[in-house]
C-alpha positions in Angstrom: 162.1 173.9 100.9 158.6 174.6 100.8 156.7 170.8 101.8 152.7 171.0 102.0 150.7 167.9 102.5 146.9 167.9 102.2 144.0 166.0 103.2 141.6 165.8 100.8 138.1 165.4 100.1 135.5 165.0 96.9 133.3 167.8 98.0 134.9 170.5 100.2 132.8 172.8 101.8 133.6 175.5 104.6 132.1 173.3 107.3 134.2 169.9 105.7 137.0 171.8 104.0 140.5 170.3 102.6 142.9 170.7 105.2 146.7 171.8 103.6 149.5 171.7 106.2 152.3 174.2 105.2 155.7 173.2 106.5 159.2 174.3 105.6 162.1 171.5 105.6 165.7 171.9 105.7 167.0 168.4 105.4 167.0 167.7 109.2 163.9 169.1 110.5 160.4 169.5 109.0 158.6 172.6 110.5 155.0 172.5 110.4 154.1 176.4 110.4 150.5 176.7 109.3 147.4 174.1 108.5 145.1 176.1 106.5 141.3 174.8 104.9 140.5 175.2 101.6 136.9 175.5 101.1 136.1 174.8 97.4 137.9 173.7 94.6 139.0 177.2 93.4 141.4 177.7 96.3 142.8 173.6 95.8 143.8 174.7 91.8 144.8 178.2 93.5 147.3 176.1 95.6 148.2 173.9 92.8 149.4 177.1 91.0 151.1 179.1 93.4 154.9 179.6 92.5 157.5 177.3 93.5 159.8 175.7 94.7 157.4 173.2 96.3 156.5 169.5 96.9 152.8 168.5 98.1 152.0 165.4 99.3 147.8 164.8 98.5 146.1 162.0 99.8 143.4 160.8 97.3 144.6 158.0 94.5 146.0 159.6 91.3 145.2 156.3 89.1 143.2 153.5 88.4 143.9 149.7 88.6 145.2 148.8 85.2 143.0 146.3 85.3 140.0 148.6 85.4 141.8 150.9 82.3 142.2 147.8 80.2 139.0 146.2 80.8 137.0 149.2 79.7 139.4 150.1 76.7 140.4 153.2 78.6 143.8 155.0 76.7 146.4 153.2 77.9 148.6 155.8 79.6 147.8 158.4 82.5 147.2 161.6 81.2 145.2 159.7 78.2 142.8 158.0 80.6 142.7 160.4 83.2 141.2 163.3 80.0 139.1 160.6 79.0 137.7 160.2 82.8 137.0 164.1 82.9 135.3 164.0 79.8 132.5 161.0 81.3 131.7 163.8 83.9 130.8 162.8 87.4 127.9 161.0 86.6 129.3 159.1 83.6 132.5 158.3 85.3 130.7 156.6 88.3 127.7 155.0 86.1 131.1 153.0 84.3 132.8 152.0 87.3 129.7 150.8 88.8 128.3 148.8 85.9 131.8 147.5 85.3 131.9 146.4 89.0 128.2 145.0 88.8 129.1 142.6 85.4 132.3 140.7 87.7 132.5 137.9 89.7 132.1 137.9 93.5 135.7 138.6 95.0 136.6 140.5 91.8 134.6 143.7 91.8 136.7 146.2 92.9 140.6 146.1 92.0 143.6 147.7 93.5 146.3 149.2 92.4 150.0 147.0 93.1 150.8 149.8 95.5 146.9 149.2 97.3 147.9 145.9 98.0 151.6 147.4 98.8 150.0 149.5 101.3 146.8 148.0 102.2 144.7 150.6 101.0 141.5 150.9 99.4 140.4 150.4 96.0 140.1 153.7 93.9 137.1 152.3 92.4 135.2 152.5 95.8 132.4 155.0 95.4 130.7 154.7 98.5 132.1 154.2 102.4 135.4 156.7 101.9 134.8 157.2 98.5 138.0 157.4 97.1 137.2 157.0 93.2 135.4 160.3 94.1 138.5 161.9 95.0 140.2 160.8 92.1 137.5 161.6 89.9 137.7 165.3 91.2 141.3 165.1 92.3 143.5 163.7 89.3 142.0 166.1 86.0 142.6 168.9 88.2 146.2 167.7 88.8 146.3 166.9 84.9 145.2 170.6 83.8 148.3 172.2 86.2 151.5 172.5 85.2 153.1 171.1 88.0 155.0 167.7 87.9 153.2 164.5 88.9 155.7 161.9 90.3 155.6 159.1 88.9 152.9 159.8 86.6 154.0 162.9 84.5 157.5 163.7 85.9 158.8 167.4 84.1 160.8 169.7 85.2 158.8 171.6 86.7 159.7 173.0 90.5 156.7 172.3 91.6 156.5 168.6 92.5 153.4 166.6 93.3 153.4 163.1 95.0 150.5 160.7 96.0 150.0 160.6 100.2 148.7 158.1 102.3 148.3 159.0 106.0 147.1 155.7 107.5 150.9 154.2 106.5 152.5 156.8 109.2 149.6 156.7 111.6 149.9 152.9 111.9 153.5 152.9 112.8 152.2 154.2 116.5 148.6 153.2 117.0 149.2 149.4 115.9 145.2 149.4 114.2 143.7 151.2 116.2 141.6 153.6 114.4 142.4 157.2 115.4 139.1 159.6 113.4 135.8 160.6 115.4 132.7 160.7 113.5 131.6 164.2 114.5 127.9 163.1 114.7 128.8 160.5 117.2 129.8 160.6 120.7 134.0 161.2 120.3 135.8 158.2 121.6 138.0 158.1 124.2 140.1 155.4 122.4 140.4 157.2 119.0 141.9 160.5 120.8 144.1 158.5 123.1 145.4 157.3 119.4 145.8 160.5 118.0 147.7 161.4 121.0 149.9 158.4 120.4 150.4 159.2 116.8 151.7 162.6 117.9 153.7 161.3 120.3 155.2 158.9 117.6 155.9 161.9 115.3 158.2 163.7 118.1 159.8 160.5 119.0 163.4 158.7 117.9 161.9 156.7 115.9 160.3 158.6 113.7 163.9 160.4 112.6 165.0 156.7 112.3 162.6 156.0 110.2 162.1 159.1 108.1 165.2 160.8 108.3 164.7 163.9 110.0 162.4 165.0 112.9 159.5 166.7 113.1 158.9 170.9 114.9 155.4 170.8 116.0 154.6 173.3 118.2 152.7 172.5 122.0 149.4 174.5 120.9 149.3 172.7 117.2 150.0 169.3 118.8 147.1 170.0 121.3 144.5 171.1 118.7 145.0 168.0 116.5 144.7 165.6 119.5 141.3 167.2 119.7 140.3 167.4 116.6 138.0 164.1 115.9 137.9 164.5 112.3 142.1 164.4 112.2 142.0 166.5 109.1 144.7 168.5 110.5 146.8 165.9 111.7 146.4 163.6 108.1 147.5 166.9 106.2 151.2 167.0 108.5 151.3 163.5 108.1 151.2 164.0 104.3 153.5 166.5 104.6 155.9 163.9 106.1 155.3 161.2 103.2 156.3 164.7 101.1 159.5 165.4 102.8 160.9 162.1 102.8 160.2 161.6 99.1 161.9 165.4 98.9 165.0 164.1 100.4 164.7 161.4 97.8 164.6 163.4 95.0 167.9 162.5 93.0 166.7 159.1 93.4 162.8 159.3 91.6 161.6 160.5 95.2 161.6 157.0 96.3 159.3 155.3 93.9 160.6 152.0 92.5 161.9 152.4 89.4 159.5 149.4 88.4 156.1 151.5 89.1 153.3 150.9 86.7 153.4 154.2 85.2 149.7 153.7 84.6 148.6 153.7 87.9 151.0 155.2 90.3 152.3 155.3 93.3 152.1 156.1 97.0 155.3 157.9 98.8 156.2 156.2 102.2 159.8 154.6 103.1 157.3 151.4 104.0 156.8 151.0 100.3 160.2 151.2 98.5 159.5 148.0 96.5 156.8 146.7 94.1 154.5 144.1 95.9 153.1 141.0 93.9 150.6 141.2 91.6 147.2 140.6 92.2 146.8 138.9 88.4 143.4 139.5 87.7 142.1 139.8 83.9 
């Protein structure tokens, strides 16, 4: 089976490109053979339609809090809210979720998905910092106009198979908080390689095929680059592909989402996050 993952970003450029890891999987060992960039959107939708069979893993959040949807009278299912979002444009999309933000309380500004709070991640209303509504601003129409199927969001029949990716959940299993990306404009830290190395080395140990069910064929030279690489573009890409792989395997079984998602807002593929967390009950 075909498994890509992909680390993506709101504005790709040659010089800060999306990185897409191309691996091939047989059930027991996930082979990462390329990592390739994609320098502008064109080439992500080229990907997006390339024949099948394949499954990506893409790390950027493919919904919104349902809060958020509710609260603004958004249409109340994903590929309704997500037409609605492209139709704002950029500059309407992020004027609403900024005034929106702006009229709440201290402490409730910013909601999370019941998978964020699952996984610890960001909300996908953050515009600024690692701006991850961005991404899904740029990332989920794009994923709405293809023809592919979106798990658990717009599941068809489709062989092509998308899933939502979350690199940090696999990353933390070996470098216990320690942060592991370089800022390129700053001198590289000694620490943050040292935890890509670790993360590596965590990919190519037992307990990674504990945990994920197969192991992992990186070669020598690609391990090497990616312990180098500050950014860890490269390295967040395989680790998508991973996330990808397992929910592959999972496949006669919804790819390992809970059958309780909120089908509104999705959900992120890891074997860390097999169960719906609490909710965080705002109104």
């Amino acid at each position: 089976m075909k498994v890509l993952g992909m680390d993506f970003t709101s504005a790709p450029t040659k010089r800060k490109p999306i990185s897409l890891a191309v691996c091939a999987f047989d059930g027991e060992v996930l082979s990462v053979l390329d990592v390739q960039s994609l320098h502008d959107f064109a080439a992500f939708e080229e990907t997006l339609a390339a024949d099948g069979p394949w499954i990506a893993g893409i790390d950027f959040p493919f919904g919104q809090p349902r809060h958020l949807v509710e609260n603004l009278g958004w249409p109340g299912a994903w590929d309704g809210y997500v037409e609605h979002v492209a139709s704002l444009g950029k500059q309407g999309f992020e004027g609403a979720v900024r005034a929106y933000s702006a009229a709440r309380p201290p402490g409730d500004k910013q909601h999370r998905r019941a998978v964020d709070i699952a996984a610890n991640s960001r909300s996908p209303m953050m515009l600024a910092g690692v701006p991850v509504g961005k991404m899904f601003f740029q990332g989920a129409p794009r994923l709405l106009a293809s023809s592919c199927s979106i798990v658990p969001l717009r599941p068809t029949a489709d062989s092509r198979v998308i899933v939502e990716a979350y690199p940090a959940l696999v990353a933390r299993r070996w470098t216990v908080g320690q942060g592991y990306k370089s800022d390129a404009k700053k001198k590289r830290s000694e620490a943050k390689t040292a935890a890509r190395r670790a993360i590596i080395a965590g990919l190519q140990s037992p307990d990674f095929l504990e945990i994920y069910g197969f192991s992992l064929d990186l070669s020598d030279d690609r391990a090497e680059e990616m312990t180098w690489e500050h950014s860890a573009d490269s390295l967040d890409a395989v680790l998508c592909a991973v996330q990808a792989a397992w929910a592959y395997a999972r496949r006669s079984t919804g790819f390992g989402v809970p059958s309780d998602c909120d089908l509104l807002e999705g959900w992120i593929v890891d074997p860390g996050l097999t169960t719906i967390g609490p909710s965080q009950g705002f109104s």
